[in-house]
TORKOL-4160 file (C-alpha; in steps of 0.2 Angstrom, whole numbers, padded with zeros to 4 digits, m for minus):
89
<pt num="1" X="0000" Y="0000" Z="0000"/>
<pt num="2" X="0005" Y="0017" Z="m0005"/>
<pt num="3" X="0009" Y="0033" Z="0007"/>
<pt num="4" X="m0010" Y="0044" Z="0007"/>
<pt num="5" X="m0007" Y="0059" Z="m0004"/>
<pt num="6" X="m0011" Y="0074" Z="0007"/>
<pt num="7" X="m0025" Y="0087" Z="m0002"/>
<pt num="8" X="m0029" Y="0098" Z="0011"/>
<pt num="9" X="m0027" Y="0102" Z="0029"/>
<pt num="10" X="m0035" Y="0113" Z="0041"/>
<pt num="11" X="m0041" Y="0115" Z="0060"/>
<pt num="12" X="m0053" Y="0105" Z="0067"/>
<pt num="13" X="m0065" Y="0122" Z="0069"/>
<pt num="14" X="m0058" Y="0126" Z="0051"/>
<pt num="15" X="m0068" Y="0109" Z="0045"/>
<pt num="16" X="m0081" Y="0111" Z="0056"/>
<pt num="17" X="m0085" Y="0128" Z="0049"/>
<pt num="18" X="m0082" Y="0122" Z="0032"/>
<pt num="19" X="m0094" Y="0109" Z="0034"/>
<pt num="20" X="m0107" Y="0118" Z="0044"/>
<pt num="21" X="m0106" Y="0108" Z="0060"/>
<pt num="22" X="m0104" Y="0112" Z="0078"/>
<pt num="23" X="m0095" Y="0094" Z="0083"/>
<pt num="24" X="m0086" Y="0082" Z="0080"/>
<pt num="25" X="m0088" Y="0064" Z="0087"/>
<pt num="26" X="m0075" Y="0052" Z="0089"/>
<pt num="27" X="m0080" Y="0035" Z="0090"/>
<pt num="28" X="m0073" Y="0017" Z="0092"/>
<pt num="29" X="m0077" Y="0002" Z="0082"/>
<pt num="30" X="m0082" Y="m0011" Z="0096"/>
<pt num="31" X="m0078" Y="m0024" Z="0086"/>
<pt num="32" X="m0064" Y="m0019" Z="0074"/>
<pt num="33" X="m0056" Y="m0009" Z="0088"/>
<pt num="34" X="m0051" Y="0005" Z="0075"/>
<pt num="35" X="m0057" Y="0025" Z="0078"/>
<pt num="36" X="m0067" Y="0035" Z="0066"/>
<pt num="37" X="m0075" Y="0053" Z="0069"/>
<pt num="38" X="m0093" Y="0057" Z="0063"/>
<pt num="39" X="m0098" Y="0075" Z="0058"/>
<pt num="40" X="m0117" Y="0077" Z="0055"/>
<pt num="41" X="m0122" Y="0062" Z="0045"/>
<pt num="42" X="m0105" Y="0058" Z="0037"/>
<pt num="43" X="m0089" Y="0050" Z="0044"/>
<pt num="44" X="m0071" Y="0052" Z="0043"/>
<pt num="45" X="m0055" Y="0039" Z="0048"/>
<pt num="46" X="m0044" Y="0044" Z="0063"/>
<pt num="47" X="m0027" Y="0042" Z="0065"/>
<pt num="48" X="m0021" Y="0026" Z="0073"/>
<pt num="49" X="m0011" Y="0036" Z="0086"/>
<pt num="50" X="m0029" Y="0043" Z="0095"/>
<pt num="51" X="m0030" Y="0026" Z="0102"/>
<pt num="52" X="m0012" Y="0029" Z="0113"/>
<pt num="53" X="m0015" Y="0046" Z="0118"/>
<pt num="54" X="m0001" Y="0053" Z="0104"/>
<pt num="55" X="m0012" Y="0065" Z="0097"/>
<pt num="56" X="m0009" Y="0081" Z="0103"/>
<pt num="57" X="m0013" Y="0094" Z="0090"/>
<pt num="58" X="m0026" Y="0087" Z="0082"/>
<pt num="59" X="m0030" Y="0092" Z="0062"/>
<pt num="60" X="m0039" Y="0084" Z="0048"/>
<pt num="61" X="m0034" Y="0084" Z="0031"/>
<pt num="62" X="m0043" Y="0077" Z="0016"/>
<pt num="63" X="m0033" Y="0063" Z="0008"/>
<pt num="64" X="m0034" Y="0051" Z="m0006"/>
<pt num="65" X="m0029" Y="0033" Z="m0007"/>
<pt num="66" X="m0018" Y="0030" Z="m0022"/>
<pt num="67" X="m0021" Y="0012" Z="m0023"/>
<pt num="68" X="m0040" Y="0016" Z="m0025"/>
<pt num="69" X="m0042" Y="0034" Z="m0030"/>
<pt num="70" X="m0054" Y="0034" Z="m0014"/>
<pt num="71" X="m0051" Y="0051" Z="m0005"/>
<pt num="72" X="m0058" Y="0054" Z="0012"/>
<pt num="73" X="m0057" Y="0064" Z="0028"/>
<pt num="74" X="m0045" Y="0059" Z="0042"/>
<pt num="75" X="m0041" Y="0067" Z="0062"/>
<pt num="76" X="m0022" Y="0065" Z="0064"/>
<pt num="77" X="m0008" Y="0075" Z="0075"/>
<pt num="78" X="m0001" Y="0090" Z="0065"/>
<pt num="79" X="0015" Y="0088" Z="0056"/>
<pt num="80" X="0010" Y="0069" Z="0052"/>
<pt num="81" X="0010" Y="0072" Z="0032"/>
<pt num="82" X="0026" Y="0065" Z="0031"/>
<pt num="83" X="0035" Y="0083" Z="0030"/>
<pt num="84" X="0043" Y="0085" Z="0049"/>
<pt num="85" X="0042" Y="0104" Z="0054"/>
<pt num="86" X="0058" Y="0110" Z="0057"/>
<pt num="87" X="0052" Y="0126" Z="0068"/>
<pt num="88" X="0038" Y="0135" Z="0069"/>
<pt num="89" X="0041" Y="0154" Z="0067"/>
């Protein structure tokens, strides 16, 4: 499997704006174990690393797969595009 391309990223009250919701939900598969977040009626993955705690500076980004072309929305810690910051200024 291939790396997810990055499209877009913003602030989770920078997506909930865009999408006209006031929340977000994250939510745990009970029987698959993996997170996903629900806004309005539509859902989005979540970072593996919710489940441990590592997520700190929570964004979400819209991604595509390029195995399937599927692109989707995804919760993950900032600076996990695969580009380390090197300082913030």
């Amino acid at each position: 499997m291939e790396k997810l391309k990055f499209l877009e990223t913003m602030t989770v009250e920078e997506f909930k704006s865009k999408m006209s919701v006031n929340k977000i939900e994250v939510k745990q598969n009970p029987y698959t174990g993996k997170c996903f977040f629900v806004y309005g009626f539509e859902t989005g993955a979540v970072s593996e690393k919710f489940i441990n705690g590592e997520i700190t500076n929570s964004v979400i980004s819209q991604v595509c797969s390029p195995d399937t072309g599927d692109m989707f929305y995804m919760l993950h810690q900032k600076g996990d595009g695969g580009a380390p910051t090197l300082a913030t200024l």
